[in-house]
N, C-alpha and C positions, 0 to 999 in steps of 0.2 A: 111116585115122586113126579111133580111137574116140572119140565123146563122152563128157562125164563132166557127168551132174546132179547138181549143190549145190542143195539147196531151199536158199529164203531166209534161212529162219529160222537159218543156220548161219553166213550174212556177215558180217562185221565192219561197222555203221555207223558206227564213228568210226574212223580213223585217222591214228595219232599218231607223228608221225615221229622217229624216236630215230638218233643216232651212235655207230658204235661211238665215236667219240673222246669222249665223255663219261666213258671209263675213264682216269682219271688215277694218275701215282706220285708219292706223297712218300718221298721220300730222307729217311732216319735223321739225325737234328740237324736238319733242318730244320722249318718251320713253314707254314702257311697259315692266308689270313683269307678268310672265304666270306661273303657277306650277298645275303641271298633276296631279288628284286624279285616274285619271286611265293612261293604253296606249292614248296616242293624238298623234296628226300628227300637226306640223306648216309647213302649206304649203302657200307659196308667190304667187298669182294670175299670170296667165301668161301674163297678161296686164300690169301689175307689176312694179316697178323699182327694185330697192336690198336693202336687208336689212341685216346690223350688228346683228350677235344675240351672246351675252356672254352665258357660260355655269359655272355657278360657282362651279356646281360640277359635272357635266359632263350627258350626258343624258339619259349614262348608271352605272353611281352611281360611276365610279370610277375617281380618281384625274386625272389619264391619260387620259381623257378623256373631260377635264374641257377647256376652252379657248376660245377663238374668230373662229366664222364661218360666209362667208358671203355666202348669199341664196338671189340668184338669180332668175328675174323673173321662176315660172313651176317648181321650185323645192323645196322638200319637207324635213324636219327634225323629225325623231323620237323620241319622247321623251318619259320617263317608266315611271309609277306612282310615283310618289312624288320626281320628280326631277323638277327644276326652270331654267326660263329663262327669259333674257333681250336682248328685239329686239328692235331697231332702223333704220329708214330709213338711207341709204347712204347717196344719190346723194343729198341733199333739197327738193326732191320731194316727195311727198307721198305714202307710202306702202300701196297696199289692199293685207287683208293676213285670215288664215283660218286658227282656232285652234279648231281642232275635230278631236274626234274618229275615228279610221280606219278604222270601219267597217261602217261608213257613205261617201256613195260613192253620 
């Protein structure tokens, strides 16, 4: 058996434990409501189609900030703890889409 040296400096000091099941499907006609008890991330798979998402009070707490955004496949939406949102596929096809923490890569 051969050894193998990792210097230090190349370890991971945090480790953040991620699901695949955090990949989720919306089915066409249908809807979801999401509300962040922490920072999350809605990110659209990049295999994707598009998806409607309302923001009823915006994702950063203020009114200007509140309205319709559509998130296309590989792109990603910010949302701050205890802000809500409603996403829907576009086109009739189906969204796979990922609503997690930032800091799960």
């Amino acid at each position: 058996m051969t050894a193998i040296y990792v210097p230090k400096s190349q370890q991971s000091t945090k480790a953040v434990q991620c699901s695949f099941f955090e990949m989720n499907t919306l089915r066409a006609s249908n809807a979801v409501s999401l509300r962040a008890h922490r920072p999350m991330q809605l990110r659209i798979l990049a295999d994707s189609g598009e998806a409607w998402v309302t923001l009823p009070d915006g994702p950063y707490g203020t009114l200007e900030d509140s309205g319709d955004v559509l998130l296309a496949a590989g792109q990603i939406l910010d949302v701050l703890p205890g802000k809500h949102v409603v996403m829907e596929p576009v086109t009739g096809l189906a969204v796979r889409y990922q609503w997690k923490s930032p800091d799960c890569r």
